[in-house]
C-alpha positions as CSV (number, residue, x, y, z in Angstrom):
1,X,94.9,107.4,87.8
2,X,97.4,109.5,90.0
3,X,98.2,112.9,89.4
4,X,100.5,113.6,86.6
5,X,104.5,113.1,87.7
6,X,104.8,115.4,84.9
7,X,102.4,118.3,85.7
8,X,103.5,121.6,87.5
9,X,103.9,121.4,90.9
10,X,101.2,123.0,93.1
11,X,102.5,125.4,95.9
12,X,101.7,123.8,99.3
13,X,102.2,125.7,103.0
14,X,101.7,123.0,105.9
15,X,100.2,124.1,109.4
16,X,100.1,121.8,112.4
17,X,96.3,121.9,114.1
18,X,94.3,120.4,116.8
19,X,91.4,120.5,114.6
20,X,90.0,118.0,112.2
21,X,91.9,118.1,108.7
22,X,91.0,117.3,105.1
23,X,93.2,114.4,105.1
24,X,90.2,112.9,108.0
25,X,87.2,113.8,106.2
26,X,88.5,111.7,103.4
27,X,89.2,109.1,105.5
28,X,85.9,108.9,107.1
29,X,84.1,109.5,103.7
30,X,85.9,106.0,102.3
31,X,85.0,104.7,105.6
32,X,81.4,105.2,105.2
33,X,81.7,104.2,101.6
34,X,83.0,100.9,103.1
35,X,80.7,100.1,105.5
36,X,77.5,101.4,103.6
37,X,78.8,98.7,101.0
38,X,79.3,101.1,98.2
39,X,83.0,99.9,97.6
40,X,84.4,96.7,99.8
41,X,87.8,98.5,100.6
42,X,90.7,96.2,102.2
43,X,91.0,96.3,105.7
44,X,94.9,96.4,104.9
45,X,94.1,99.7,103.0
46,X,92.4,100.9,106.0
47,X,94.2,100.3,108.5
48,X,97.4,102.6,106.2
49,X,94.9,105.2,106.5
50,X,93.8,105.4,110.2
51,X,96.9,104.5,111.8
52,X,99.2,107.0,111.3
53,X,96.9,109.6,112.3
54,X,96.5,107.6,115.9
55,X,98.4,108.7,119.0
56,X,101.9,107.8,118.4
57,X,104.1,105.7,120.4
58,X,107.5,107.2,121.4
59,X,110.3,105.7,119.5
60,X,114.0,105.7,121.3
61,X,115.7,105.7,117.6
62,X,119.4,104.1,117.4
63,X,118.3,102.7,121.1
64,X,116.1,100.5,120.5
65,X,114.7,97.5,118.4
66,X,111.3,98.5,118.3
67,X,109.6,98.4,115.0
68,X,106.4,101.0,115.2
69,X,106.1,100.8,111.4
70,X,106.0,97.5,109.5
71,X,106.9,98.1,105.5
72,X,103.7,99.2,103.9
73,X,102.0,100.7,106.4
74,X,103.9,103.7,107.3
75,X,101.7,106.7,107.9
76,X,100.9,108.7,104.7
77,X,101.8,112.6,104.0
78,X,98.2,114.6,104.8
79,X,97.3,115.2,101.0
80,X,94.7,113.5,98.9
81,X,97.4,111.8,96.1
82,X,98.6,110.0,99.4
83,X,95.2,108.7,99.8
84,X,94.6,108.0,96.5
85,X,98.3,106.0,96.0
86,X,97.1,104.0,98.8
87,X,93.8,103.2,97.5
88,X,95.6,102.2,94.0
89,X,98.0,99.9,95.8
90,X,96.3,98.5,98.7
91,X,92.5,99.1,97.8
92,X,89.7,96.7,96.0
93,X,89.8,94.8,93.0
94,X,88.2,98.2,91.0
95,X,90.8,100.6,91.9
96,X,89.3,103.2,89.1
97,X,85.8,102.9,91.1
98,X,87.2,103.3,93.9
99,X,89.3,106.3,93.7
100,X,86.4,107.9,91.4
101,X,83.7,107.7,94.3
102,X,86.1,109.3,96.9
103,X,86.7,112.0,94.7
104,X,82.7,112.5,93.7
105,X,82.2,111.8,97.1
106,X,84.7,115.1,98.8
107,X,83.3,117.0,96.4
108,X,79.7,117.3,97.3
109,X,80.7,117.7,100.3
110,X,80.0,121.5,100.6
111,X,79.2,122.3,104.4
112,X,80.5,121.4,107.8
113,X,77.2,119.8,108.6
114,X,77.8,117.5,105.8
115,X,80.9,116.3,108.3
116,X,78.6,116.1,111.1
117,X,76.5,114.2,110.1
118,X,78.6,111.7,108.0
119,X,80.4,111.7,112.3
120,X,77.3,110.5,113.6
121,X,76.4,108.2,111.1
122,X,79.4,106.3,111.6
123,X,79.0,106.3,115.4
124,X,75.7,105.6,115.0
125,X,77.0,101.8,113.8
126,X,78.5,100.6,117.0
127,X,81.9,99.9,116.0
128,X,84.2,98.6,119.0
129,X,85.8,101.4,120.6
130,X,88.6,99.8,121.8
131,X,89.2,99.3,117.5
132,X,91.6,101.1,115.4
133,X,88.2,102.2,113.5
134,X,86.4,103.0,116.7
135,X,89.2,105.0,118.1
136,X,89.8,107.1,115.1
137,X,86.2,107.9,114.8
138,X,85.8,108.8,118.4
139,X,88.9,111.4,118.2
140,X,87.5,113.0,114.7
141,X,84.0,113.3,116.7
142,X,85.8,115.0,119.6
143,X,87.7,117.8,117.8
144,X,84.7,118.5,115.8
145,X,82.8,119.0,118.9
146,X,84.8,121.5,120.3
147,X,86.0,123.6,117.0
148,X,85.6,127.3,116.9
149,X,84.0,129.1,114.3
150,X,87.2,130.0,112.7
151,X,88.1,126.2,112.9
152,X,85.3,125.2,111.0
153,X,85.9,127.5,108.2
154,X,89.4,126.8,107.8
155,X,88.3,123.5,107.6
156,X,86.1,123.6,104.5
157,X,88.2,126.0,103.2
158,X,91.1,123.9,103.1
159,X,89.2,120.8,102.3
160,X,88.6,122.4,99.1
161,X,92.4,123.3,98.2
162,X,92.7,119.8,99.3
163,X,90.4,118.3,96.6
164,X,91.6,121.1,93.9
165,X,95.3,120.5,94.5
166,X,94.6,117.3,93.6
167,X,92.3,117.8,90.6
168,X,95.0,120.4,89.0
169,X,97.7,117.7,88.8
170,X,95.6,115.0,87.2
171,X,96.0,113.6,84.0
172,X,93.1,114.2,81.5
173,X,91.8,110.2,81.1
174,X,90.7,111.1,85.2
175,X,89.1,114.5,84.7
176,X,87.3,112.6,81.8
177,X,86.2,109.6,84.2
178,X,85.6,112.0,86.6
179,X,83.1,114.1,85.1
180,X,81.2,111.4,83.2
181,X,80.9,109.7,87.0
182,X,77.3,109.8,88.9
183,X,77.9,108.8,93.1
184,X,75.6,110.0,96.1
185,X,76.1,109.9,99.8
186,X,72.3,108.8,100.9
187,X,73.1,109.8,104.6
188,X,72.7,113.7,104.3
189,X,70.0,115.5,102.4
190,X,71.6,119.0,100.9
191,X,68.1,120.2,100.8
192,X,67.2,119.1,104.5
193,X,70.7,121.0,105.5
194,X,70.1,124.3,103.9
195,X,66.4,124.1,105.4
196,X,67.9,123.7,108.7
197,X,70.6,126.6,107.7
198,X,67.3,128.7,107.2
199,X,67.5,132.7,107.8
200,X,71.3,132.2,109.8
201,X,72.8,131.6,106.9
202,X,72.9,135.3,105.8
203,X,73.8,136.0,109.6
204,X,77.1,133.3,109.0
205,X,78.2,134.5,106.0
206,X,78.4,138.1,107.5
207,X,81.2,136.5,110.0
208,X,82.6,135.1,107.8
209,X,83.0,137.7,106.2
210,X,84.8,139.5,109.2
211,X,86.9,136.9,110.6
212,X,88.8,136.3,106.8
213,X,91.9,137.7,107.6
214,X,92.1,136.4,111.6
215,X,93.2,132.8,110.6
216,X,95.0,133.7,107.3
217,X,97.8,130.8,107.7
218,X,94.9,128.5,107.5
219,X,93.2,129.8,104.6
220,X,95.7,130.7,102.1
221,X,95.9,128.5,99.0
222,X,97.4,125.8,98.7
223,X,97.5,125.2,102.7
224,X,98.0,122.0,104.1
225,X,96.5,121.3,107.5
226,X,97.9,118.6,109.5
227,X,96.9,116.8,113.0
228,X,100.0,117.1,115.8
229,X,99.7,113.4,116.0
230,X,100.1,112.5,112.5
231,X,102.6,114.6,111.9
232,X,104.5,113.3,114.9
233,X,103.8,109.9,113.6
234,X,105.4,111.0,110.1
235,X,108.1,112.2,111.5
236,X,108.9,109.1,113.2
237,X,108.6,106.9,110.3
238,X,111.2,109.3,108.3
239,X,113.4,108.6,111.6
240,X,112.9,105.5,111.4
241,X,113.7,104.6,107.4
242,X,117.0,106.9,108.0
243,X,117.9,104.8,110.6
244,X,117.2,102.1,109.0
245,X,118.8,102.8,105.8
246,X,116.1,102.5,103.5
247,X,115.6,104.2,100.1
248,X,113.1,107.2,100.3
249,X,109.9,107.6,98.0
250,X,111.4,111.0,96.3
251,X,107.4,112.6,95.9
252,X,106.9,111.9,99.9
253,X,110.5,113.1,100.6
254,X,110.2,116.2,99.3
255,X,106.6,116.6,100.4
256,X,107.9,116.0,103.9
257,X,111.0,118.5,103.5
258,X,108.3,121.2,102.9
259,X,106.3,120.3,105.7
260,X,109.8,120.5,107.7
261,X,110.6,123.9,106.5
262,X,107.3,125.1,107.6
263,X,107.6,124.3,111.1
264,X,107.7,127.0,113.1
265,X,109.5,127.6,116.5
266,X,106.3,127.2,118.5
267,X,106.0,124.1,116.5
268,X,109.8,122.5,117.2
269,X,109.2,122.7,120.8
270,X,106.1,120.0,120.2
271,X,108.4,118.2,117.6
272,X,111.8,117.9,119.1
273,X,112.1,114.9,116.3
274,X,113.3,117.0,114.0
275,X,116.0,117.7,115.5
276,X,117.1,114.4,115.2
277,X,116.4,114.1,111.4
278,X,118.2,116.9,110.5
279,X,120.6,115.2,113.0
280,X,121.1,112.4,110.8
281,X,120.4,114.0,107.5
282,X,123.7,116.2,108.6
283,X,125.6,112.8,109.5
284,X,124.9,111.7,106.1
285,X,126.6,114.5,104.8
286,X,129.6,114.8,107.0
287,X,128.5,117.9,108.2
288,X,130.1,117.9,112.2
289,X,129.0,121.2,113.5
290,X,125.9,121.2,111.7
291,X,125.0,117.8,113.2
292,X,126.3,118.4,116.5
293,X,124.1,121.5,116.8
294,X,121.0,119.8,115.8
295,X,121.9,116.5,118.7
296,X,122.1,119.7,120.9
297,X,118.9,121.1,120.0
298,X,117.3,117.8,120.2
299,X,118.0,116.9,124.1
300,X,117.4,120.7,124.7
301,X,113.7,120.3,124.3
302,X,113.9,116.8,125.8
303,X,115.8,117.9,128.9
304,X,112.7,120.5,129.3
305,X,111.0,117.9,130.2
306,X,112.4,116.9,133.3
307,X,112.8,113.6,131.6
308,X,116.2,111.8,133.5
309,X,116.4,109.2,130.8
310,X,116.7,111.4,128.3
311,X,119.9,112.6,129.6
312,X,121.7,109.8,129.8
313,X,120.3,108.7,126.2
314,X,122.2,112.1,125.1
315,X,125.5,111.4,126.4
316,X,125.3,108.0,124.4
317,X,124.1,109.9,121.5
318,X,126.9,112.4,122.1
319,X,129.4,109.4,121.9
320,X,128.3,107.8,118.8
321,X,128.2,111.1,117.4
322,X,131.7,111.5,117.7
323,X,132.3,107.6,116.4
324,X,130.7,108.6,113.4
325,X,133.2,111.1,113.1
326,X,135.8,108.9,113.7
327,X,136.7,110.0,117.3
328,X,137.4,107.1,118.5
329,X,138.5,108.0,121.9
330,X,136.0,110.6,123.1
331,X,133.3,108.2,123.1
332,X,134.6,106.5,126.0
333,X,134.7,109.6,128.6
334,X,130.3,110.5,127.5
335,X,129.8,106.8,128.1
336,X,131.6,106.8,131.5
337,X,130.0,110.1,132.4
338,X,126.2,108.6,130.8
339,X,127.4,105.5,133.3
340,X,128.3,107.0,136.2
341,X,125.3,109.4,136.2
342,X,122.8,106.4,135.4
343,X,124.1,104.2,138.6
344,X,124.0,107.3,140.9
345,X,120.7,107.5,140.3
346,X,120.0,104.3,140.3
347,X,118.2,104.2,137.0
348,X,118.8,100.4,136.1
349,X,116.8,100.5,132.8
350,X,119.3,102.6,131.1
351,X,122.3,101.4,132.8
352,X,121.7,98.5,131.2
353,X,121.4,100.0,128.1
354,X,124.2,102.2,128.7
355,X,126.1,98.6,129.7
356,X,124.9,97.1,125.5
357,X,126.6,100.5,124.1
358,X,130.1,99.9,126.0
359,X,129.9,96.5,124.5
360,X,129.2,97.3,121.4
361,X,132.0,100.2,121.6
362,X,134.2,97.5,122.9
363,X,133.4,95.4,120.1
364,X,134.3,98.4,117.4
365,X,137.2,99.5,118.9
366,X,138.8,97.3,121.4
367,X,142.3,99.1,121.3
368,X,140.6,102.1,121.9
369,X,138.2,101.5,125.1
370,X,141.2,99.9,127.3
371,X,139.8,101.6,130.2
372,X,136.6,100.1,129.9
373,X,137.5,96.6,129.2
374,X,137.8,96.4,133.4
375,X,133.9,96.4,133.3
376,X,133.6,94.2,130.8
377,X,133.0,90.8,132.4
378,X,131.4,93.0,135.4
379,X,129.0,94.6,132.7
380,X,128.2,91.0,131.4
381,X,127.2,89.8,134.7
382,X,124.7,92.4,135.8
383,X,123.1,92.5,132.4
384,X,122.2,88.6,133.2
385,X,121.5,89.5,136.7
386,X,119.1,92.3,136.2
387,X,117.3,91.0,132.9
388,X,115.0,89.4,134.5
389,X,113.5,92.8,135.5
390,X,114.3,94.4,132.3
391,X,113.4,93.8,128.5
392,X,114.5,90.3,127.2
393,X,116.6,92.6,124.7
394,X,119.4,93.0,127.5
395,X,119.5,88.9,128.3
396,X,119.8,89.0,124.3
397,X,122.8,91.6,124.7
398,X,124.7,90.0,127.3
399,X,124.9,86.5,125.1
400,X,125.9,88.4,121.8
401,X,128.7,90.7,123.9
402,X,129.9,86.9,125.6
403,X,130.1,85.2,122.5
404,X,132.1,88.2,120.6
405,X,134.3,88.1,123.6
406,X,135.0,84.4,123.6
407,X,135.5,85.0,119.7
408,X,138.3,87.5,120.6
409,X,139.9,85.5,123.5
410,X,139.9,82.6,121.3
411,X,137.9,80.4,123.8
412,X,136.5,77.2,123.8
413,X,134.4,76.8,120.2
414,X,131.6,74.8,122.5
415,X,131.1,77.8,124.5
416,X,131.4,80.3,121.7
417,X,128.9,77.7,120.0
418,X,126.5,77.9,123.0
419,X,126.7,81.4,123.8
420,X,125.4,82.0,120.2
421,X,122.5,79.8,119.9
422,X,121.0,81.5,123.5
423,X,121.5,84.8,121.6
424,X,120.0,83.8,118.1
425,X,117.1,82.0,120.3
426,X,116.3,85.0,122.2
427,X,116.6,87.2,118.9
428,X,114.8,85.3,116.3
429,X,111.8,84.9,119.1
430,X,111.3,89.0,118.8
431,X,110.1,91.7,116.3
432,X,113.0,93.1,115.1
433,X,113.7,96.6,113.0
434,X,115.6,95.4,109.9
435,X,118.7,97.4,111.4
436,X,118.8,94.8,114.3
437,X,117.5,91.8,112.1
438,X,120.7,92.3,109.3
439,X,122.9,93.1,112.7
440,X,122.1,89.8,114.5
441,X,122.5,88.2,110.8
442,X,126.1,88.8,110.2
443,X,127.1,88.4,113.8
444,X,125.7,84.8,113.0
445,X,127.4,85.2,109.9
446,X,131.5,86.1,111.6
447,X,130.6,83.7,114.1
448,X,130.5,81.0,111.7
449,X,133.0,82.1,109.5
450,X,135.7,82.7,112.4
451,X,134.6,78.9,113.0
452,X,135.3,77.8,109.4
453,X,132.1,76.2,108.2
454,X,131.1,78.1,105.3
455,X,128.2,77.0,104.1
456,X,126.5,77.8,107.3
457,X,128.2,81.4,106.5
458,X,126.7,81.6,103.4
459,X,123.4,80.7,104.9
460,X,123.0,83.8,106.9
461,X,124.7,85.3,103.9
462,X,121.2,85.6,102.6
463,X,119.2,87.2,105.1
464,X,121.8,90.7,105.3
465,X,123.3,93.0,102.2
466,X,127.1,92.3,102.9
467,X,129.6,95.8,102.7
468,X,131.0,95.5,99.7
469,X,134.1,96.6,101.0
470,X,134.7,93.2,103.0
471,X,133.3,91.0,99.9
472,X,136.7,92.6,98.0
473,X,138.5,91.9,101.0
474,X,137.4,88.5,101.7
475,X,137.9,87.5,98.0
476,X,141.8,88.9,98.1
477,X,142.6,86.7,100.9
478,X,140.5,83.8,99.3
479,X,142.5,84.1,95.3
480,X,145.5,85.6,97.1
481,X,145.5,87.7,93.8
482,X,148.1,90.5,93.7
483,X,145.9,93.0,91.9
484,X,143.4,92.9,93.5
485,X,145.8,92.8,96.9
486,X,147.5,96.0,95.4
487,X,143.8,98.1,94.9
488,X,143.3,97.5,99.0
489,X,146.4,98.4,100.2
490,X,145.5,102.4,100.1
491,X,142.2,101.5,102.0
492,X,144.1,100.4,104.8
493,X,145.0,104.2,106.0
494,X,141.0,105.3,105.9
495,X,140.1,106.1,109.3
496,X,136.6,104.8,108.9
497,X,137.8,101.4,108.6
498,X,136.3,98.9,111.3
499,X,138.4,96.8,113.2
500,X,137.6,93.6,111.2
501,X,138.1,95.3,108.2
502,X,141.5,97.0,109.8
503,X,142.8,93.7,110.7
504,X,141.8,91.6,107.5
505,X,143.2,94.4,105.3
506,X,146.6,94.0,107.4
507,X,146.9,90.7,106.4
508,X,146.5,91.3,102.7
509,X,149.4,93.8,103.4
510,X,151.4,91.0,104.6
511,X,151.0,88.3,102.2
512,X,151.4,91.1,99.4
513,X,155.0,91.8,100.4
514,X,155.3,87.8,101.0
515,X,154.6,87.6,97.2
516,X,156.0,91.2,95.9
517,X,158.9,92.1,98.7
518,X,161.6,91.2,100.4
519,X,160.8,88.1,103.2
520,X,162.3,90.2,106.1
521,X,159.7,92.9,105.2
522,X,157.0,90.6,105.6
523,X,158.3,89.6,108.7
524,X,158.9,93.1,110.5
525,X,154.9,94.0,109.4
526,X,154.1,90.1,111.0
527,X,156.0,91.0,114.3
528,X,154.5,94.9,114.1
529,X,150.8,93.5,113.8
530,X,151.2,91.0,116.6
531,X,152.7,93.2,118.8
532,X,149.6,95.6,118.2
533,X,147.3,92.3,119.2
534,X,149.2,91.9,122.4
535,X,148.8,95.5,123.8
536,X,146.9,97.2,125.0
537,X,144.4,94.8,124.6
538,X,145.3,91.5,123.4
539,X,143.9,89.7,121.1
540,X,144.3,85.9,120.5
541,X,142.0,85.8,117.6
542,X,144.6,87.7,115.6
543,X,147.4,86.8,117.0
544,X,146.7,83.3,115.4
545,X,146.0,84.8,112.0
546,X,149.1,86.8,112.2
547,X,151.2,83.4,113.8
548,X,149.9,82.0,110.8
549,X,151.2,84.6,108.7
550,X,154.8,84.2,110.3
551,X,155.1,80.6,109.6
552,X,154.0,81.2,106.2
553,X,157.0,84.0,105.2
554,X,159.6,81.5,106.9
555,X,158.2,78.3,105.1
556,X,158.1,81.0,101.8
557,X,162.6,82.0,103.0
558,X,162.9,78.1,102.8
559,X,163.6,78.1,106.3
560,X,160.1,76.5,107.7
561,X,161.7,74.4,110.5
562,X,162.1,77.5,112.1
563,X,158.3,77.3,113.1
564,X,157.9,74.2,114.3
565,X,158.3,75.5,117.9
566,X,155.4,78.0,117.0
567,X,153.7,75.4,115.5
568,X,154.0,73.2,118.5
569,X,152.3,75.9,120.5
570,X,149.7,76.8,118.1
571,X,148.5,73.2,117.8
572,X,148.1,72.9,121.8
573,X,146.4,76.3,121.8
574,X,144.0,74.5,118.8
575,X,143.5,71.0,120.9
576,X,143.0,73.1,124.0
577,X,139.7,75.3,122.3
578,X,139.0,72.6,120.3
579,X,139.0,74.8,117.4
580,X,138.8,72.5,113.9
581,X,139.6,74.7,111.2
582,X,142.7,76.2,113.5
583,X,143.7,72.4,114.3
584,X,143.6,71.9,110.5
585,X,145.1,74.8,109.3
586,X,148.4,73.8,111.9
587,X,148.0,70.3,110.0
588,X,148.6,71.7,106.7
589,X,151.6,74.1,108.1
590,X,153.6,71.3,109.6
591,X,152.7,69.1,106.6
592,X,153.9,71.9,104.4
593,X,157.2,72.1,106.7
594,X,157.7,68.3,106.6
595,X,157.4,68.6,103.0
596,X,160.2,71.2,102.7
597,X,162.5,68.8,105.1
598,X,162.4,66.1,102.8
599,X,160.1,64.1,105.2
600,X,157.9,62.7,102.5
601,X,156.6,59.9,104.5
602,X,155.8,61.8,107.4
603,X,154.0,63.9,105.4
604,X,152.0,61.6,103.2
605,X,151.1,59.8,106.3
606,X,150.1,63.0,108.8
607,X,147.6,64.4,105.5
608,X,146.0,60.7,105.1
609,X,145.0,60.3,109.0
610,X,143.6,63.7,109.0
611,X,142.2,63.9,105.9
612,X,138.3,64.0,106.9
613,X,138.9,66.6,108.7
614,X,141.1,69.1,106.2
615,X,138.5,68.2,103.3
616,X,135.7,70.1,105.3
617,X,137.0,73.2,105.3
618,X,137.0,75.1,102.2
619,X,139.6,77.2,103.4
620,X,142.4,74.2,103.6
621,X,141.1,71.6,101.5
622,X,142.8,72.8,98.1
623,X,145.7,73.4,100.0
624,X,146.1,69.9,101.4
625,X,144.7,68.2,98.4
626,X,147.6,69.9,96.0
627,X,150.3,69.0,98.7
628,X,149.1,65.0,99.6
629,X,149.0,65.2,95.3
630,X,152.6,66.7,95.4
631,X,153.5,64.2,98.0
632,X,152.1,61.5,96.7
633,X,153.7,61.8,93.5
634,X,157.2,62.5,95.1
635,X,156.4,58.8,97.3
636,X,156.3,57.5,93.6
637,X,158.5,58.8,92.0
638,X,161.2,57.6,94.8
């Protein structure tokens, strides 16, 4: 019932106008259709229609976690196969009916007084004003009010390109259907029209005549008119899918590019949005000056606008900009300049989102933003202090930036345990993009898994498409498998590599060489790494993992007892945080030590009191089941 995938493409120019389009008279005709009870369409299938042609709320992009577009409903392009895909997928039980009395229906419509008056029918019905429905029909009675001449022309000129665009791409079972199908609006008599028309009609056909050529952009074939506000919607649901991540439809994508190309300059100054597509479009393709000329472009024409905000917003943009270059370090002077400048002016509403971008930078890159780790706790406290006034999105971001931080200090598991449950309460309790959604997901997700219960880990799991770069990575640590241990090694010199990934990926390093290379090797890379986790910023997180590391590569030399005075520490440091899985993972170091001394006893016994609490952690329960089996059996044996 579509057009033909398959049929020669039609050559389509789009022009932006304040004037009522094609794409609105066929709204309003399957309005009417609706409501005059011809075809019971879905108020779903309506609502995809009228919305996107609304006045369009302003969306902040990678700043905020707004959704204006729920899956589904985003606005449609401004041609009739839009309208008739959404009819197919969203409209009444007889979809063929359907779509075969809209198209009978646009095409007897032959004058602009057939628009008129299907306008004041509909107004006629006292539909809520305040409604979607209401609203829509109030603006298409307004710009029909005040169109020109010329407007009016264009308007049924293009209404029939509109129609016939559509017709020359249809398969033949339609144009069959089609012209086998009877349908009559009973609102307008043609007769009563051309009566009405009388002796003016030779009088409009003269200037007609006269003004062809004045609004030639408009009346060319295969012209496209579309309203500023639906195209500004459009273009903030493509912004909003790239953002998002989200695979395109390839027939609106390259719909849209055209209507992109088509822009002209007049028109980029009233859709500064484009600018940020091509923005990201360019990101995608690792094109820097391309990109950071269109960023450039994009706060030009939003700096017109005397708009403060927008300033600051750009020197954030600037700085992730240059992070998704892999810059790390000039991030940190735009956000210390977006800062400053935000505070001077006293602008708390964007110094508190300035203050969730430092965090998350800190976050990313904490060896990198030493000179803005200062603020941190500072940062932290005004963002509680001032939420209250504010979005609850900044109390949200001052939990989630505590609890990473307690994550990274290594701090008490209670308080990690309650910072994280006020963030997830405050999160799950909001709409969320699916960006911020999958984000608070597998913060749930490290949280858990830094803790050690993975089958709450695997929980979140589900909700979030995990990188499959830190699935390999995870697994290699988990089987310890030295082919898979060798493919990562390489990966390890990327500089897009985040610092989880960075610091995982440097343990598979070490525990390669542990099974490959020389044990003094494995120690120098042990020592390097820990050193790196000390300063600038340290670390205690990984510092354990790499501690860990050491007492594994002198337990490996047959020299464990070595540890024990790390141990000693490392099992106060576990009691004191009350950290299980590190507590347990101690356990089965000195019970692997003990082992190697001979100490069989000691060993049997240590594993048996404390085996509840190994077996609940996947991570050390095969370990300490094989050794109490190794010990046991040596007990015997004796």
């Amino acid at each position: 019932m579509l057009a033909d995938e398959g049929a020669p493409a039609v050559r389509e120019q789009f022009v932006v106008t304040t004037t009522l389009t094609p794409y609105d008279v066929a709204v309003l005709a399957l309005i009417q259709l609706h409501l005059s009870q011809e075809l019971k369409v879905p108020l779903r299938c309506i609502l995809v229609l009228v919305s996107g042609t609304l006045t369009p709320q302003r969306f902040k992009g990678m700043f905020d976690k707004q959704i204006l577009y729920e899956p589904g409903q985003e606005p449609l392009l401004p041609v009739l196969s839009s309208v008739v895909r959404c009819l197919m997928e969203h409209g009444p039980t007889d979809k063929d009916t359907a779509v075969l009395k809209l198209l009978k229906t646009l095409k007897q419509i032959q004058l602009f007084e057939h628009i008129v008056l299907l306008i004041r029918h509909l107004k006629g019905l006292n539909i809520t004003r305040g409604s979607y429905l209401g609203q829509y029909i109030d603006n298409c009675s307004t710009v029909t009010s005040v169109s020109t001449f010329d407007d009016r022309n264009a308007l049924m000129d293009n209404l029939k390109h509109f129609y016939q665009n559509f017709i020359d791409c249809a398969d033949d079972i339609l144009l069959g259907k089609l012209s086998q199908f009877q349908c009559s609006i009973p609102i307008w008599n043609n007769d009563q029209v051309h009566d009405n028309l009388g002796e003016d009609k030779e009088m409009i056909d003269i200037f007609k005549g006269l003004t062809q050529g004045l609004k030639k952009d408009l009346n060319s074939a295969g012209t496209i008119m579309v309203s500023q506000d639906h195209l500004q919607n459009i273009l903030n649901a493509e912004l909003q899918r790239l953002i998002e991540d989200e695979a395109p439809n390839p027939f609106e994508t390259e719909r849209l590019n055209k209507l992109i190309d088509n822009l002209s300059l007049q028109d980029l100054a009233v859709f500064p949005t484009v600018h940020m597509l091509n923005y990201l479009h360019f990101v995608q393709e690792h094109r820097y000056q391309d990109a950071l000329d269109s960023l450039h472009s994009y706060y030009d024409y939003m700096l017109a606008k005397n708009s403060q905000a927008d300033f600051h917003i750009s020197l954030l943009s600037l700085g992730l900009f240059h992070l998704k270059f892999n810059d790390k370090e000039a991030p940190v002077s735009a956000f210390l300049e977006a800062f400053k400048i935000a505070r001077d002016n006293r602008d708390v509403k964007t110094l508190n989102l300035i203050h969730l971008a430092i965090l998350k930078y800190i976050e990313e890159h904490p060896r990198e933003s030493v000179s803005l780790q200062d603020k941190v706790n500072k940062v932290i406290g005004n963002l509680k202090k001032h939420s209250g006034n504010n979005s609850v999105l900044i109390f949200e971001g001052a939990y989630q930036a505590e609890t990473l931080i307690a994550l990274g200090e290594n701090s008490d598991v209670v308080h990690i345990l309650e910072c994280a449950f006020q963030f997830l309460t405050i999160a799950l309790q909001q709409d969320q993009s699916k960006r911020w959604s999958r984000e608070s997901f597998a913060f749930c997700c490290k949280m858990w898994d830094v803790i050690g219960y993975q089958s709450v880990t695997k929980v979140y799991r589900q909700f979030y498409d995990e990188d499959p770069l830190d699935l390999q990575i995870d697994n290699a640590l988990k089987t310890r498998d030295l082919g898979e241990m060798k493919l990562l090694l390489p990966i390890l010199e990327l500089p897009t590599l985040k610092y989880e990934q960075q610091m995982k990926l440097q343990l598979v390093e070490i525990r390669y060489i542990l099974e490959t290379g020389s044990l003094s090797q494995a120690m120098e890379k042990v020592c390097e790494y820990i050193d790196e986790c000390t300063s600038p910023v340290r670390d205690n997180r990984w510092i354990f993992e790499f501690e860990v590391a050491e007492c594994e590569v002198l337990i490996k030399g047959g020299v464990g007892s070595r540890s024990l005075p790390l141990l000693a520490k490392m099992i106060e440091r576990s009691r004191i945080n009350g950290n299980p899985l590190q507590s347990s993972r101690c356990l089965v170091l000195l019970s692997e030590v003990l082992f190697q001394l001979g100490k069989f006893e000691e060993t049997f016994s240590l594993l048996r009191k404390n085996l509840n609490s190994l077996l609940q952690f996947e991570e050390v329960k095969l370990k300490a089941a094989k050794l109490f089996a190794e010990v046991h059996e040596k007990l015997i044996g004796s």
